[in-house]
N, C-alpha and C positions, 0 to 999 in steps of 0.2 A: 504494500500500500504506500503511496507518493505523498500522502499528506503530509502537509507543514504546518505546524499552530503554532498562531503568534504569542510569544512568549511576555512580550510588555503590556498584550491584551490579559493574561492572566495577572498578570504583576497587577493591574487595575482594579481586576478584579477580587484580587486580596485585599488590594486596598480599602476596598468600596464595603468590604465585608468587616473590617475592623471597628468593635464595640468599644466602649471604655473599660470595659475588663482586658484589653489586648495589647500587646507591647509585640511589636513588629522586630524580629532581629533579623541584620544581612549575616547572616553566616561567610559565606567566602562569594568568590565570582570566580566563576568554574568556564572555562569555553565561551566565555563572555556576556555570560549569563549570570543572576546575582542568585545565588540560593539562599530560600526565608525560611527563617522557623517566627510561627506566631507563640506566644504563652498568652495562655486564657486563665488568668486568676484574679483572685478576687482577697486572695489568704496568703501567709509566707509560711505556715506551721501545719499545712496540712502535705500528705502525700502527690505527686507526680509522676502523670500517667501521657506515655510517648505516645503520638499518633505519628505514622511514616506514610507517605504517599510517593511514587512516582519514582518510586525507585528500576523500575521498568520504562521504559520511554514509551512504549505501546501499549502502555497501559492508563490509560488515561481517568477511569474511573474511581482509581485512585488519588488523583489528585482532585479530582471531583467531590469525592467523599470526603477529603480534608476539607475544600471550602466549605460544601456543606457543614460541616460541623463548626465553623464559626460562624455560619449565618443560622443556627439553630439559638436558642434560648437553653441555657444548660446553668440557669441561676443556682438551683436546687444543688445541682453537682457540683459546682463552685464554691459551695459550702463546707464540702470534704474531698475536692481536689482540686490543683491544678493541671492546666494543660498545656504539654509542646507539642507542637506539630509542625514536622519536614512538610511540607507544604506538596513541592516536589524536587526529591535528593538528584535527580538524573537530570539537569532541566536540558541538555543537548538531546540525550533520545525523546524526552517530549517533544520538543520542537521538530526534530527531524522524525519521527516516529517510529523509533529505532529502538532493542529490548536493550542495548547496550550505551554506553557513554561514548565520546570524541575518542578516547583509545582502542573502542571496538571492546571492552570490559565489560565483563556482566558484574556490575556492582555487587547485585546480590551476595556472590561468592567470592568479592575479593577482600575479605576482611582483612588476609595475612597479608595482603601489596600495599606497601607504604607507599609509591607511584602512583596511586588511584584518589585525586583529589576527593572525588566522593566520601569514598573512607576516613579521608584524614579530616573532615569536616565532621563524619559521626563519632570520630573516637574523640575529638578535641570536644566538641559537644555532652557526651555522656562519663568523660573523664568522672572518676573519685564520682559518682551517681549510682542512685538509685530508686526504682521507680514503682510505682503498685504495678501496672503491667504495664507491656507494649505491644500495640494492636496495627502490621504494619497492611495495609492494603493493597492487595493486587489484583488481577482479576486472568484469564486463561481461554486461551482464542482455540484452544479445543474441547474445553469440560461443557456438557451438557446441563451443565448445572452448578450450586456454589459447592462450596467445599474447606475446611481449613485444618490446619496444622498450628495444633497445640503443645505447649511445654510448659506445667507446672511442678512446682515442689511444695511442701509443707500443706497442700489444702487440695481435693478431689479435683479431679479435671472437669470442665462442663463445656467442652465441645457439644453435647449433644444435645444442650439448654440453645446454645448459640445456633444451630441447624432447624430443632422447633422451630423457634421466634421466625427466622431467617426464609424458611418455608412456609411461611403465610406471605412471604410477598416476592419471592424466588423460586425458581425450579430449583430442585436439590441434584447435586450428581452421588448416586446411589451406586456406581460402581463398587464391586465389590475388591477393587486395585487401581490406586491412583497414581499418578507418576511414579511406579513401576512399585509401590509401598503398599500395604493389606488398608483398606477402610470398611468403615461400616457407618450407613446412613451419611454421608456426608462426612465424616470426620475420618481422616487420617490416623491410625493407631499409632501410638509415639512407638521410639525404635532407638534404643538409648544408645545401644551397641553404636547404629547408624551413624547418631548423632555425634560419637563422641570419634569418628571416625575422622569426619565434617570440620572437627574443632580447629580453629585457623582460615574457615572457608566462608564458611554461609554466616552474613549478618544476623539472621534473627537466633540464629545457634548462640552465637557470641555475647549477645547482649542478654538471652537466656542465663548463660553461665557466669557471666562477670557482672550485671545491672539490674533485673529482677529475677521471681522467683516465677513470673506471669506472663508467657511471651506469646502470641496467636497471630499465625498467616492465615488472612483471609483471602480469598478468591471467589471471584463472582464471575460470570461466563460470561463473555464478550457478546456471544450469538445474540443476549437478550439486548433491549434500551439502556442506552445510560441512565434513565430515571430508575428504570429497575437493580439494576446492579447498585447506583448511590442508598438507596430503599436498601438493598440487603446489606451493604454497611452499615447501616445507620442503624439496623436491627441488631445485628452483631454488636454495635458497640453500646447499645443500648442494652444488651442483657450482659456483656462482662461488666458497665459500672455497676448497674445492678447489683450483682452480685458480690463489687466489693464494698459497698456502701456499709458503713455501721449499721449493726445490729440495731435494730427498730425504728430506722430512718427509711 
């Protein structure tokens, strides 16, 4: 696909989206592009929960679902978190519409190349941190449906809390083998051995190990609308705060 999205047209459009809970930061300028993280807070003493987008260039409904989520009303959560959001970490494969960076680098899996500006912007970022979870968004131009890959410690997994919600306004991809790994219903079975193979490669692995205990790739199917795929993020991140909200709040 040849597409080009103008990338100052988004810059606008974050702009235009920032509330008075939101503090705008340039992280670096990558391939001549500025990469933002917005903070949505309200509090300095409560917990900090990552939101990534666009770490994929061809994936756009992830950068989608970050805006959305500062043009949502999220006072209530602001109460007992704050918010970062990479807006979008790739912004060259965005623009060119490309799964990789200007180096031809699949960010995703370059966590161990110090070479990979992307990188060196998330590790400068999440330095000496850590977070209630991190919920990074992508989406998959061959699943039939959504899908995610989950890593927790010390508290039950709820992939499968995240899948309900998400299949009231999403096809689910029910395959019973996803990117060549065992699932069931939508979720991805964790695969520690896997993972700990991985260790050095894959971002969300990393930030799993070394920045929280709550780390979830979500994936939404290209095939469907973009309304639809933002809709099944926005489901997804609506039942992980949920669930980590205090007790009787």
């Amino acid at each position: 696909m040849s597409t080009r999205r103008d990338y100052a047209q988004l810059m606008e459009r974050v702009n235009g989206a920032l509330g008075a809970d939101c503090q705008l930061h340039t992280l670096a300028e990558i391939a001549g592009y500025p990469i933002v993280l917005v903070r949505r807070s309200l509090r300095d003493d409560v917990p900090t929960v990552l939101l990534t987008g666009g770490t994929h260039g061809d994936e756009p409904a992830g950068v989608e679902a970050a805006l959305a989520f500062l043009q949502r009303d999220v006072a209530d959560w602001l109460a007992h978190f704050s918010f970062e959001v990479i807006i979008c970490l790739n912004a060259h494969g965005y623009v060119h519409n490309t799964r990789h960076n200007a180096q031809d680098v699949d960010v995703n899996w370059a966590w161990g190349r110090d070479d990979v500006p992307e990188i060196r912007v998330v590790k400068d970022w999440v330095r000496d941190r850590r977070f209630e979870f991190v919920c990074d968004f992508h989406e998959d131009w061959e699943s039939p449906g959504f899908y995610l890959y989950e890593m927790r410690r010390g508290a039950p997994l709820m992939g499968t809390r995240v899948v309900a919600a998400v299949g009231r306004v999403c096809p689910l991809n029910l395959s019973s083998e996803i990117e060549g790994l065992p699932a069931v219903g939508g979720v991805v079975l964790p695969d520690e051995a896997r993972a700990k193979e991985l260790r050095g490669e894959g971002v969300p692995i990393e930030l799993f190990y070394g920045y929280t205990d709550h780390c979830l790739t979500v994936e939404t199917p290209t095939e469907q609308s973009m309304d639809v795929r933002v809709a099944a993020h926005m489901a997804a991140l609506d039942t992980v705060v949920a669930a980590h909200m205090p007790p009787g709040d």
